[in-house]
C-alpha positions in Angstrom: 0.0 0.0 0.0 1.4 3.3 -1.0 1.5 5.8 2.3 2.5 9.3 1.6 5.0 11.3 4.1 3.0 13.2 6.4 4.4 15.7 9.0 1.4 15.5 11.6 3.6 14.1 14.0 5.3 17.7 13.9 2.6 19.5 13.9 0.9 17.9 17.0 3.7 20.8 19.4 3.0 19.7 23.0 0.2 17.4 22.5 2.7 14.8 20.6 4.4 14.2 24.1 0.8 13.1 25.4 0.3 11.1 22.4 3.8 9.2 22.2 3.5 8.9 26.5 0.4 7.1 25.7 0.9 5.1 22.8 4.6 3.6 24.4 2.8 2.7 27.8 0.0 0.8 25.7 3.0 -0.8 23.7 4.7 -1.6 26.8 1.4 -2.9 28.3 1.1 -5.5 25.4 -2.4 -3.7 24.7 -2.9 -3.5 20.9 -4.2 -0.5 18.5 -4.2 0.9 15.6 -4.0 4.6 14.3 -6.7 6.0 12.6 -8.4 9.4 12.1 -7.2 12.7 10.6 -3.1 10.9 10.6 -4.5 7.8 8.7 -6.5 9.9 6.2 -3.3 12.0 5.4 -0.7 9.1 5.2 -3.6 7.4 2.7 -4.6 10.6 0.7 -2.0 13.6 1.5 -5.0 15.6 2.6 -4.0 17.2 5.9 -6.6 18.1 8.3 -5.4 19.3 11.6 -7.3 18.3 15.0 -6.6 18.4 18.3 -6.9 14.2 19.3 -6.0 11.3 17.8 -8.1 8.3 17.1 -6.9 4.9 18.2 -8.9 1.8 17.3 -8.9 -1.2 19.9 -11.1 -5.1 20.5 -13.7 -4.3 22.8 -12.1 -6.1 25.1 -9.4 -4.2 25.6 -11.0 -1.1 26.4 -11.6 -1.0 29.9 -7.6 -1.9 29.9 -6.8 0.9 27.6 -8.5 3.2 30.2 -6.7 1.9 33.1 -3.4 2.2 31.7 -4.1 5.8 29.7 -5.5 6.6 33.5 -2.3 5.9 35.0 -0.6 8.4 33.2 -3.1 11.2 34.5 -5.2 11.2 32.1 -9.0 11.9 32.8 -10.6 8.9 31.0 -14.3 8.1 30.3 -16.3 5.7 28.6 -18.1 7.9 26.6 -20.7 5.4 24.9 -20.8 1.7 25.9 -21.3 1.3 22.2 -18.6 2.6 20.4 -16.0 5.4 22.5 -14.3 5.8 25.3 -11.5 9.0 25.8 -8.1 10.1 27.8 -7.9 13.8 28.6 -5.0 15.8 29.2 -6.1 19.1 29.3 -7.5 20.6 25.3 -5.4 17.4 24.3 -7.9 14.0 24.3 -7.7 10.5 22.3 -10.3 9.1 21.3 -10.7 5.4 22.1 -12.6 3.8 19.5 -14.3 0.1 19.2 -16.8 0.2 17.0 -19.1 2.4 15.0 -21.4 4.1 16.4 -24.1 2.3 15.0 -22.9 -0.6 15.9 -21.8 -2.2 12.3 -18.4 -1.7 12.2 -16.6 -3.2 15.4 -13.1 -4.1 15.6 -11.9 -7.5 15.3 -8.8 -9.5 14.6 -9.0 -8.7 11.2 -8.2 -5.0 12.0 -5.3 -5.8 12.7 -4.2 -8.8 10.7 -4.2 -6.0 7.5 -3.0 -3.2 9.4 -0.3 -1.2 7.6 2.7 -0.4 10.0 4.1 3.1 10.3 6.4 5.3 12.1 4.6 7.8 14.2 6.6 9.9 16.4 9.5 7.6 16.9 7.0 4.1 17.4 6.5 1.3 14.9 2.5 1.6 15.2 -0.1 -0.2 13.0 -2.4 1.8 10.8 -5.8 0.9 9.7 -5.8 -0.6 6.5 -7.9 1.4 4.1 -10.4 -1.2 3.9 -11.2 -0.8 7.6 -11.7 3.4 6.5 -13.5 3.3 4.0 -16.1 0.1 5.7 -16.4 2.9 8.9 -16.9 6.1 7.4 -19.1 5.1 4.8 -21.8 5.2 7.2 -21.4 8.5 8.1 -24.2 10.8 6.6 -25.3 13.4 8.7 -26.6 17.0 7.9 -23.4 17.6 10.6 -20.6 15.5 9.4 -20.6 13.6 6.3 -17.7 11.3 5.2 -18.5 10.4 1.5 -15.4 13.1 0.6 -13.4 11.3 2.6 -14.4 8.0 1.1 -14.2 9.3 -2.5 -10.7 10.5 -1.5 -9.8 6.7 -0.5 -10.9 5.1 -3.4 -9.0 7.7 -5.7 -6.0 7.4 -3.8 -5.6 3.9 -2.9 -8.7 2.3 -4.9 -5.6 0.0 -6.9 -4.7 -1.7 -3.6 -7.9 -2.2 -2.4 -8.8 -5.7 -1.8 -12.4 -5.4 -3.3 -13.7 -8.7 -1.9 -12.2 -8.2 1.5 -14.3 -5.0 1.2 -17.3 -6.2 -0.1 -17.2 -9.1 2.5 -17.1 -5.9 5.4 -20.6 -4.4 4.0 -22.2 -7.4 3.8 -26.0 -7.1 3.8 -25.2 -3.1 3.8 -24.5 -3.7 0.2 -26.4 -0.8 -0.3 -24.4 1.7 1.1 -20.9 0.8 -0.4 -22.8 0.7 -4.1 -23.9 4.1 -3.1 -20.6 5.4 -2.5 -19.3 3.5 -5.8 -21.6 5.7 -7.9 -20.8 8.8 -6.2 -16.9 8.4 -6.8 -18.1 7.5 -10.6 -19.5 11.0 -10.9 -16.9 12.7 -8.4 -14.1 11.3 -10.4 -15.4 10.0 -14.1 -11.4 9.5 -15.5 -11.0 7.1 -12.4 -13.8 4.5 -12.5 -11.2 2.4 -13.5 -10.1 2.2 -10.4 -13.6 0.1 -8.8 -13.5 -3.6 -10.4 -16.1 -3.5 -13.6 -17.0 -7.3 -11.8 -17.7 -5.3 -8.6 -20.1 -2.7 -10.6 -21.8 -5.2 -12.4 -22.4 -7.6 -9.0 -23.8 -5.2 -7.2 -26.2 -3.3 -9.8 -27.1 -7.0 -10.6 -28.0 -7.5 -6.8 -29.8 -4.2 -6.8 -31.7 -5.2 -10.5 -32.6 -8.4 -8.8 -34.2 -6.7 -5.7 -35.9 -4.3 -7.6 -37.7 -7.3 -10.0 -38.4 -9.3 -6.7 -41.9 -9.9 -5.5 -41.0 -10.4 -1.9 -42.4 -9.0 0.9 -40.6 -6.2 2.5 -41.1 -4.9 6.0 -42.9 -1.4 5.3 -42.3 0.5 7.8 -38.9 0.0 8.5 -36.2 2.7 8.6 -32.5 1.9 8.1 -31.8 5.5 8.3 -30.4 5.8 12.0 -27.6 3.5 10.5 -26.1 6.3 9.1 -27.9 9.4 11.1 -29.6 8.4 13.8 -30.7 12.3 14.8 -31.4 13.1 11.0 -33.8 9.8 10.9 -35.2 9.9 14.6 -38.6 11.8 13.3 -39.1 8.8 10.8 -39.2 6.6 14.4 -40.6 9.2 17.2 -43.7 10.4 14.7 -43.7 8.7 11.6 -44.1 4.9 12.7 -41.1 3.5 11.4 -39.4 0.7 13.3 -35.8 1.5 13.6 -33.3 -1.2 12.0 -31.0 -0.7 15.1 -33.7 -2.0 17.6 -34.2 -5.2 15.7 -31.0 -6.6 15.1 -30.5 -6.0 11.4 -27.7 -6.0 9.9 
């Protein structure tokens, strides 16, 4: 995978000593992670964006271990929501502690880390979420408030020749849906790169979608999938609307 040079180390000033305090006493702990967030996106698409955290991904499991140790350092932590986040303080300087989606689809597992890309991030080997793992988590972010299909259609431009398509595919599952939508989009965003998405790809999932669209069977009408990717935009469709919502009733 092709990473590009990235000085966001440098840029971090006095939050960087937090950061690297953190990350060696995880490393020292034997307590995995991996990088992601605004230093992932620019080492994938050399499009810095400057925040004041970093995002580290870790198995659910780990988390309440994560906190302890980050804690140790003097860090206010907090588990933020039992679902997805947890954070370490240190003053304006915070990490955020992620181990899922928020929505629940995307949570970390082994293979996070069996694809990771390794990096050098202020003086540490650390592991980098493979783009795979990017583009699987923020395609479901579609708010009025944040939206993350730039960032995906930056991924694909970038690094769509390394993807591994069916690992990807295999990520979305039944949310098919949502990486075909972000497929067509980068078509149009970038019409001299649709090279770049597998023409088998393309043509198995507007297949799928031809099929669905031809099928007789019964659908559940009043269901709303929405909160999966906004669950404030899509609460009206559920509080006055009458539409179940997908995240109460286990789909997937």
């Amino acid at each position: 995978m092709k990473l590009h040079d990235t000085n966001w180390g440098r840029s971090c000033g006095q939050a960087g000593d937090f950061y690297r305090a953190a990350l060696l006493k995880l490393q020292q702990e034997g307590l995995r992670f991996l990088i992601g967030g605004a230093y992932a996106m620019e080492r994938y698409t050399a499009t810095p964006r400057r925040t004041k955290d970093l995002d580290i991904f870790v198995l659910p499991d780990d988390v309440g271990a994560v906190l302890r140790v980050l804690g140790s350092l003097g860090a206010q932590t907090e588990l933020t929501d039992p679902r997805w986040l947890a954070k370490a303080l240190a003053g304006e300087d915070f990490i955020d502690i992620i181990f899922n989606a928020s929505n629940g689809l995307c949570p970390v597992d082994e293979a996070w880390f069996d694809h990771a890309e390794t990096v050098d991030l202020l003086n540490l080997s650390v592991g980098l979420c493979a783009v795979e793992e990017m583009i699987w988590q923020k395609a479901f972010i579609m708010s009025r408030h944040r939206y993350d299909g730039n960032e995906v259609a930056h991924l694909l431009r970038a690094q769509g020749a390394k993807v591994d398509w069916d690992r990807l595919r295999r990520r979305f599952g039944e949310q098919w849906e949502v990486l075909l939508s972000h497929l067509i989009l980068f078509r149009y965003v970038y019409p001299g790169e649709r090279g770049l998405v597998p023409s088998s790809l393309m043509t198995e999932l507007t297949g799928r979608l031809a099929g669905e669209i031809e099928s007789s069977a019964e659908v559940e009408p009043k269901l709303c999938r929405g909160s999966f990717i906004s669950h404030t935009d899509y609460s009206v469709d559920i509080r006055e609307w009458g539409y179940l919502d997908a995240r109460t009733m286990g789909e997937t």
